[in-house]
Every structure is written in C-alpha cells, then in structure tokens.
C-alpha atoms as a printed R data frame, in Angstrom:
    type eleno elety resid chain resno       x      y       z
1   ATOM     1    CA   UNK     A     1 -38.022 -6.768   4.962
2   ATOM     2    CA   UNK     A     2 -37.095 -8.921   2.032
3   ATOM     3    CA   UNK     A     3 -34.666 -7.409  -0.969
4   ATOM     4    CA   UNK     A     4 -37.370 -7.140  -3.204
5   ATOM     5    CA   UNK     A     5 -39.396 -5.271  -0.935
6   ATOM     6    CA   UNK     A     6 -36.472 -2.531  -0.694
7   ATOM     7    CA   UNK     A     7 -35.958 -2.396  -4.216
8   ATOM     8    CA   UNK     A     8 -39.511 -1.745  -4.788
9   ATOM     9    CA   UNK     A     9 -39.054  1.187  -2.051
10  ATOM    10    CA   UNK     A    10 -35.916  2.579  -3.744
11  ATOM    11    CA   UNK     A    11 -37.730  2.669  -7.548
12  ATOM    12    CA   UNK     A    12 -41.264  4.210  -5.812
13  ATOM    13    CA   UNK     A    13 -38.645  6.819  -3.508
14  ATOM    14    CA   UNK     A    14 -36.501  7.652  -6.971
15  ATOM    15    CA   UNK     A    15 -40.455  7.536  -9.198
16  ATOM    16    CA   UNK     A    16 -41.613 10.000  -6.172
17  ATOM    17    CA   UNK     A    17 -38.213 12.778  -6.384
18  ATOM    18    CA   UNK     A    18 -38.907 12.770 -10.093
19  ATOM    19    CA   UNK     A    19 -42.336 13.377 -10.185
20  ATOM    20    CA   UNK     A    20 -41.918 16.600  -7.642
21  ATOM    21    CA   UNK     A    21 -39.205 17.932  -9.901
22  ATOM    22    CA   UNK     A    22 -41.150 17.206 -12.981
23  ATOM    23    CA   UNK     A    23 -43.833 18.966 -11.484
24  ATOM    24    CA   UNK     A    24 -41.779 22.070 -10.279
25  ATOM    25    CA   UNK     A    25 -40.417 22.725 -13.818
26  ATOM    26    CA   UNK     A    26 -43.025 24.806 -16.208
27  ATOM    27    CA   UNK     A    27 -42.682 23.455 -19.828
28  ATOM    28    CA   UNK     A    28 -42.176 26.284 -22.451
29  ATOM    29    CA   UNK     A    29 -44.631 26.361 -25.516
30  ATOM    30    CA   UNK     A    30 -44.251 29.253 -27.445
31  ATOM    31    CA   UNK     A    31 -47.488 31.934 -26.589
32  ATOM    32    CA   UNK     A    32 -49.281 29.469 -25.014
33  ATOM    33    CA   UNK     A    33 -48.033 28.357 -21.803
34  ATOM    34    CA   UNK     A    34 -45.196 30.527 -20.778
35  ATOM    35    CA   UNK     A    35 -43.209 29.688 -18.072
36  ATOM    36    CA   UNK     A    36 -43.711 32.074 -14.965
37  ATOM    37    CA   UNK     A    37 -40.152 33.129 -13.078
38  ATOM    38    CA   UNK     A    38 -40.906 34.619  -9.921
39  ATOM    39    CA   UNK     A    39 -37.666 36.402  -8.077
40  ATOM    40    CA   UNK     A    40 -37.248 37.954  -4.956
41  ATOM    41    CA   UNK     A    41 -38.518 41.429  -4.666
42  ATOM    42    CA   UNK     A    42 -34.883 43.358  -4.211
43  ATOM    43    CA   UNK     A    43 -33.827 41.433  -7.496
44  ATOM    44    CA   UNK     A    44 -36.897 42.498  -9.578
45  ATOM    45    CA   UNK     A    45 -37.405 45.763 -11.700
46  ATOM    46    CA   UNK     A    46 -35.184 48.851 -11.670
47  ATOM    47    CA   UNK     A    47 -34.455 51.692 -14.407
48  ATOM    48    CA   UNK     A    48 -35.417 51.208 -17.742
49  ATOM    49    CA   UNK     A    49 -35.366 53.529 -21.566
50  ATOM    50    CA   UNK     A    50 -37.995 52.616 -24.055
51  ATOM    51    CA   UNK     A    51 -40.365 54.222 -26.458
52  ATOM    52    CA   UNK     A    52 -44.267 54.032 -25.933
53  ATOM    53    CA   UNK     A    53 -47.207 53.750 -28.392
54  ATOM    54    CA   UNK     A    54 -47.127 57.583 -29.215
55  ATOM    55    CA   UNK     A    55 -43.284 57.664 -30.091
56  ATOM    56    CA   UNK     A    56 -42.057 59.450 -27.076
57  ATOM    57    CA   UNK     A    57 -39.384 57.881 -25.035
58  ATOM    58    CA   UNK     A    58 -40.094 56.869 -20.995
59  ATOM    59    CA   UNK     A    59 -38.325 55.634 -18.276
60  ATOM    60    CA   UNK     A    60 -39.462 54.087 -15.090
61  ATOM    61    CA   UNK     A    61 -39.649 57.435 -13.365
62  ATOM    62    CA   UNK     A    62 -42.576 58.681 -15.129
63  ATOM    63    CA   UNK     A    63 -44.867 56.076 -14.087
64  ATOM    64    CA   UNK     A    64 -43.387 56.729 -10.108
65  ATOM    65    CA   UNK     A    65 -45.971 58.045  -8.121
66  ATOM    66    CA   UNK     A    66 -48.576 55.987  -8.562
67  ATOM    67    CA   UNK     A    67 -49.105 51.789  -8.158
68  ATOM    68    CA   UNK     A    68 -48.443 50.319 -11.678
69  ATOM    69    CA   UNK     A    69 -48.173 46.901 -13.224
70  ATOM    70    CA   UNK     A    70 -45.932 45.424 -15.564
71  ATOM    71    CA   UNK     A    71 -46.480 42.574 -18.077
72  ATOM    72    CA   UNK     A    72 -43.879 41.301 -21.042
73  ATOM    73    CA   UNK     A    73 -45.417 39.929 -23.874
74  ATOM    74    CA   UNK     A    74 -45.535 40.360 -28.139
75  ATOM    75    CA   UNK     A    75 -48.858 41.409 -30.171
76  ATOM    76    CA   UNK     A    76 -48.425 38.525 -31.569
77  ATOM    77    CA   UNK     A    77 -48.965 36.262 -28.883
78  ATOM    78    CA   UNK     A    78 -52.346 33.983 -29.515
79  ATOM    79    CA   UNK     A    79 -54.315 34.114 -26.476
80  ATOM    80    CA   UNK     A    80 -51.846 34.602 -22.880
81  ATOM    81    CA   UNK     A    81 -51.373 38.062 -23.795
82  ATOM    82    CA   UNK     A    82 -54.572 39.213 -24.993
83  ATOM    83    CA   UNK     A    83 -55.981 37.081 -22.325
84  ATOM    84    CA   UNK     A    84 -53.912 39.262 -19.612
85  ATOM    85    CA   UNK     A    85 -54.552 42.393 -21.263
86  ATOM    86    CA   UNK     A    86 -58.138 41.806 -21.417
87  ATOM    87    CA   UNK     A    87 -58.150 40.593 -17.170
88  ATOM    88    CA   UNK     A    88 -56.330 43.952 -16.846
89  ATOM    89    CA   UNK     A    89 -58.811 45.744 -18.444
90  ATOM    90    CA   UNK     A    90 -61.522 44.475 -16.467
91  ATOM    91    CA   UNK     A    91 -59.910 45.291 -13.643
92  ATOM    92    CA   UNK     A    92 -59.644 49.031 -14.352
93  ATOM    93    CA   UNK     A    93 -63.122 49.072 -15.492
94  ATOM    94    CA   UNK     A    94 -63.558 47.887 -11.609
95  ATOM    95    CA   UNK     A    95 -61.522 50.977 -10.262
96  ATOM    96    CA   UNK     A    96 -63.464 53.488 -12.114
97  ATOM    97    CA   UNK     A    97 -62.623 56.942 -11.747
98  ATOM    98    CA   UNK     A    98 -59.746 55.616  -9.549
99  ATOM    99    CA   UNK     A    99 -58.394 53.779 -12.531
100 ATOM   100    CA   UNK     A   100 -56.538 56.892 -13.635
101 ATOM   101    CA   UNK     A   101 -54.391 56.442 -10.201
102 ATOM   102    CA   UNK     A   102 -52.959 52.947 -11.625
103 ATOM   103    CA   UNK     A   103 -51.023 52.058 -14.874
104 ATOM   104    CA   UNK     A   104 -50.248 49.155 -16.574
105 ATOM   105    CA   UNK     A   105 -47.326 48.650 -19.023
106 ATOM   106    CA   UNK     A   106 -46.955 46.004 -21.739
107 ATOM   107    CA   UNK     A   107 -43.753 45.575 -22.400
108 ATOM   108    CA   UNK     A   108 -42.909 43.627 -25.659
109 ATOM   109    CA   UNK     A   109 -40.458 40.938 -26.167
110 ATOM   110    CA   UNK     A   110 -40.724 41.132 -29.757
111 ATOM   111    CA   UNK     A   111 -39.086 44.893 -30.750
112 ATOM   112    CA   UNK     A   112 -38.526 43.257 -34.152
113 ATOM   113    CA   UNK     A   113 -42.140 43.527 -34.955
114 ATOM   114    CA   UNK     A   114 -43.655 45.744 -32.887
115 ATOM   115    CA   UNK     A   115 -43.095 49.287 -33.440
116 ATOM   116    CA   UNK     A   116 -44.736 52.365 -31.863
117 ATOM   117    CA   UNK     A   117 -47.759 52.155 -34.482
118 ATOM   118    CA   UNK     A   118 -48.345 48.631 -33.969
119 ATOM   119    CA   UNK     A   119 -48.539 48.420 -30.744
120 ATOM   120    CA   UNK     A   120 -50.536 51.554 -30.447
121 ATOM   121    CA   UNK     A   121 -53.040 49.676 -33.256
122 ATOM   122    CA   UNK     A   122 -53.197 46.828 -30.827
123 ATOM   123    CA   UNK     A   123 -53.742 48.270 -27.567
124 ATOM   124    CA   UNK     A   124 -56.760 50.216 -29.051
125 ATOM   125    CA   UNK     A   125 -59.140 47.520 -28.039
126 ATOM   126    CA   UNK     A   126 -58.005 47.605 -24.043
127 ATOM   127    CA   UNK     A   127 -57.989 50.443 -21.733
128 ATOM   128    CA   UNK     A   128 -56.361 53.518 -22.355
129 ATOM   129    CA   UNK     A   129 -54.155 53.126 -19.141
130 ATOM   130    CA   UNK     A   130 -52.417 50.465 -20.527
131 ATOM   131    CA   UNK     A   131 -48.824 51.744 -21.973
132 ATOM   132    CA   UNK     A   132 -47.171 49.905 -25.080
133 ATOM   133    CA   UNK     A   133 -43.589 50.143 -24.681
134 ATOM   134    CA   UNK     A   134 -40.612 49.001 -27.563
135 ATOM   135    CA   UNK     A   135 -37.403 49.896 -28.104
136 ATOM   136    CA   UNK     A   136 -34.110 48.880 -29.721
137 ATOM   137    CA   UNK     A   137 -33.151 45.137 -29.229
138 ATOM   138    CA   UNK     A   138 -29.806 46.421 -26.079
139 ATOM   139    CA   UNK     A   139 -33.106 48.163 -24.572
140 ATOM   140    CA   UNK     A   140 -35.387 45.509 -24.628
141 ATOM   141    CA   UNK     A   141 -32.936 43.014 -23.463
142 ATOM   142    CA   UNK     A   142 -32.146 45.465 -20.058
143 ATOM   143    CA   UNK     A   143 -35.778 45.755 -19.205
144 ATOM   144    CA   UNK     A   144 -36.186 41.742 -19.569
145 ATOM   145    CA   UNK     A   145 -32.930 41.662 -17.536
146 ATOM   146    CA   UNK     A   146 -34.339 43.761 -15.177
147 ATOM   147    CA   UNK     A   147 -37.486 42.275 -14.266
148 ATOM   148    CA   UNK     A   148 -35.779 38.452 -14.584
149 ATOM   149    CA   UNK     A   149 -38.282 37.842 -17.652
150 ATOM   150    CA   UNK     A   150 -37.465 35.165 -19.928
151 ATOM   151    CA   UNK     A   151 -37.596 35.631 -23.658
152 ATOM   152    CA   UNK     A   152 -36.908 34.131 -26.933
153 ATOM   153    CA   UNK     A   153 -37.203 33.814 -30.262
154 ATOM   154    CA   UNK     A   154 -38.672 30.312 -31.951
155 ATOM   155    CA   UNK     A   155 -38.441 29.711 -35.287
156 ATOM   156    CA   UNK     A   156 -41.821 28.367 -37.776
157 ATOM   157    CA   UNK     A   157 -42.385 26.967 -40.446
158 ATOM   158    CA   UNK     A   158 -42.040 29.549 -43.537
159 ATOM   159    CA   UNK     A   159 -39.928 31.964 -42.166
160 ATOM   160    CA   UNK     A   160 -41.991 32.805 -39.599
161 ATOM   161    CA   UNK     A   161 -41.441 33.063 -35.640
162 ATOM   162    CA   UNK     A   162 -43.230 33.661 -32.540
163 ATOM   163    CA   UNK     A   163 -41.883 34.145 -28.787
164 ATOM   164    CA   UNK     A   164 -41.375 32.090 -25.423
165 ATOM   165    CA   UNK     A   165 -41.541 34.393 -22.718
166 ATOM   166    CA   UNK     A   166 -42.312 34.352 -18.891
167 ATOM   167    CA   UNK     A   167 -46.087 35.881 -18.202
168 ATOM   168    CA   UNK     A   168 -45.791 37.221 -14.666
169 ATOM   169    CA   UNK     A   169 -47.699 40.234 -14.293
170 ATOM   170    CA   UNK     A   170 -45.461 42.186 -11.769
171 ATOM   171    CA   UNK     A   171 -47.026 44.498  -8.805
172 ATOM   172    CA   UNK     A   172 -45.133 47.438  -8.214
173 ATOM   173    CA   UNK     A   173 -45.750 50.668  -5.653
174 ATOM   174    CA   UNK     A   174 -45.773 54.262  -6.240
175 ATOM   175    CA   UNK     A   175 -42.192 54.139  -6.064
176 ATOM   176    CA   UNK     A   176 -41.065 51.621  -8.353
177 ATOM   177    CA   UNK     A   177 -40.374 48.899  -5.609
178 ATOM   178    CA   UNK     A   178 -41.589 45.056  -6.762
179 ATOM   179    CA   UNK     A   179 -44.668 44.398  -4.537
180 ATOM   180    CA   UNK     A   180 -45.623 40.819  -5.270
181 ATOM   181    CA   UNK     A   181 -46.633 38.901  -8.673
182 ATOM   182    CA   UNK     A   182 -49.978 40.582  -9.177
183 ATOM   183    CA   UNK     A   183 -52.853 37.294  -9.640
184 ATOM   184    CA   UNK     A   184 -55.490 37.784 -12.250
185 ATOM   185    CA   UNK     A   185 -56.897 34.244 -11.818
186 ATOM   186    CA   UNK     A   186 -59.556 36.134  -9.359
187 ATOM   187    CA   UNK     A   187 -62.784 38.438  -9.553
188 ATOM   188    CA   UNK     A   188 -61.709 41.449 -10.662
189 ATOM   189    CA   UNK     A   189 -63.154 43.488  -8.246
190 ATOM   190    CA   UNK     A   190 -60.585 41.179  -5.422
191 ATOM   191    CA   UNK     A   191 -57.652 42.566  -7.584
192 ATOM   192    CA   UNK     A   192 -59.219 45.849  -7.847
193 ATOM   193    CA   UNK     A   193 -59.388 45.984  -3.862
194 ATOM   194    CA   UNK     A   194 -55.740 45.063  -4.128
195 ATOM   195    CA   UNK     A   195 -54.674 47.726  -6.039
196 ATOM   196    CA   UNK     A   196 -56.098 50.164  -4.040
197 ATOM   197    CA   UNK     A   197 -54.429 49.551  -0.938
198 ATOM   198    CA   UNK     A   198 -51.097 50.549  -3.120
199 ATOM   199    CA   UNK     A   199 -52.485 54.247  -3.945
C-alpha cells in the first residue's frame, strides 16, 4: 500500500469519527428542535414545589399513585409543545374512562411569562388531565435539575425572547420512579396500551 493510499485512509477514518459525532450531537434551535437529554432512570425526577393552573401549590406526591407523564416546555413555544400536548391529548382520548387513572404535567421553562392564568388559558384547548405547573425562578430551576432538562433563555430581536429546552416526555409509575422516555412518534392507541400496563 502506497503513502497516498494511507493518507487517503487516515482523512476517510478522521471524515468517518466526525461524521458519527456530528451525528450524535442534537443542534439547539430555540422551540423548534430541542435537544432531547435522556439520563439514567435513578438520576431522573425526584421531589419538586410548584404552583398549578388553579393557583394551588403541588408537589410530586400528589400525582403518586397513579402512572403520570412529565413534559418541560413554555406556552410560547411555536409548534414542539403544542405538538406534544396535542399527541398527549390524543392519547387520553384513547384511554377513555381510564384516562382519569393517568396524568400529564407540563412543566414550564419560562416562569417569567407564564403565570397560573396563562397557563390555565392555554391548556384549555387540551385535555383536562393535563396539569400546568409554574413557580418562582429557584423552583423552576430544581424541577429542571431534577429531571436533567435543559433550559434557556434566547434573546430576539425587539426585546423579545423565546426558550431552548430539552423535549423528552418522561414516563413515570405510580410511585414517582422514571420508567423510560415515553415515545409519541406512534399510534396513539400503542402508547395508550403502554400506559396501561403502568396502572
């Protein structure tokens, strides 16, 4: 094998490595293509303070009990949270009467903006067990810490902003323990059948 025949192996070999790490790496565009962070299950979720859509503070043990899922995003978000909250809906329409045995919370990234009212205005068009919870900024931050989401605040044009955040939707059992990243890219009667097996 001549040099240039080696060289030509190196630069395809070194082309090849960056390619798969290019490819590993999720670019971050703000509300439109989050990047997804998937942890191992001991290292994901835990206690948590917030306020829902009606005003009235929570914490993780009064949604214990029963399978529920968990999604971070902002009312603001163009189309991957809407999106997500409008596969989630169709999947409790699926459950039926057994989609009073399942809750989902939206969790926002964007406390700044999204009070109690707003994000009670907001989830009006989804299913009614889909929780809004917000909090103070130190709470906020906690819960993202907590589940290993990914968050932050990009500046517009005009003084405005909108978010970058991670957009797993997190599987967790009846007694708060991570189950699996829950995948909405299905029928929704497949995740339905999912979510049963967790009752």
């Amino acid at each position: 094998m001549n040099v240039r025949s080696i060289r030509l192996m190196l630069i395809a070999g070194a082309f090849l490595a960056g390619f798969v790490l290019f490819a590993s790496v999720l670019l971050i565009v703000g509300g439109r293509n989050p990047v997804s962070v998937i942890m191992p299950s001991a290292a994901i979720g835990g206690p948590f303070q917030l306020i829902d859509q009606d005003g009235k503070t929570v914490t993780d043990q009064d949604f214990k009990g029963r399978p529920f899922l968990v999604f971070f995003g902002f009312t603001h978000c163009p189309d991957i949270c809407p999106t997500a909250l409008f596969d989630m809906s169709e999947v409790l329409r699926k459950l039926g009467p057994d989609a009073d045995r399942v809750r989902v919370l939206f969790v926002t990234v964007d406390p700044e903006r999204d009070t109690p009212a707003v994000l009670k205005d907001y989830l009006s068009s989804f299913e009614p067990q889909i929780h809004g919870l917000t909090g103070d900024p130190a709470a906020i931050a906690a819960a993202e810490k907590s589940y290993r989401v990914y968050a932050r605040k990009v500046p517009l044009d005009g003084g405005e902003y909108t978010m970058d955040h991670s957009a797993v939707v997190y599987l967790m059992d009846k007694d708060g323990k991570f189950v699996a990243p829950f995948n909405l890219k299905r029928q929704p009667e497949e995740s339905a059948t999912e979510l049963r097996r967790y009752f």
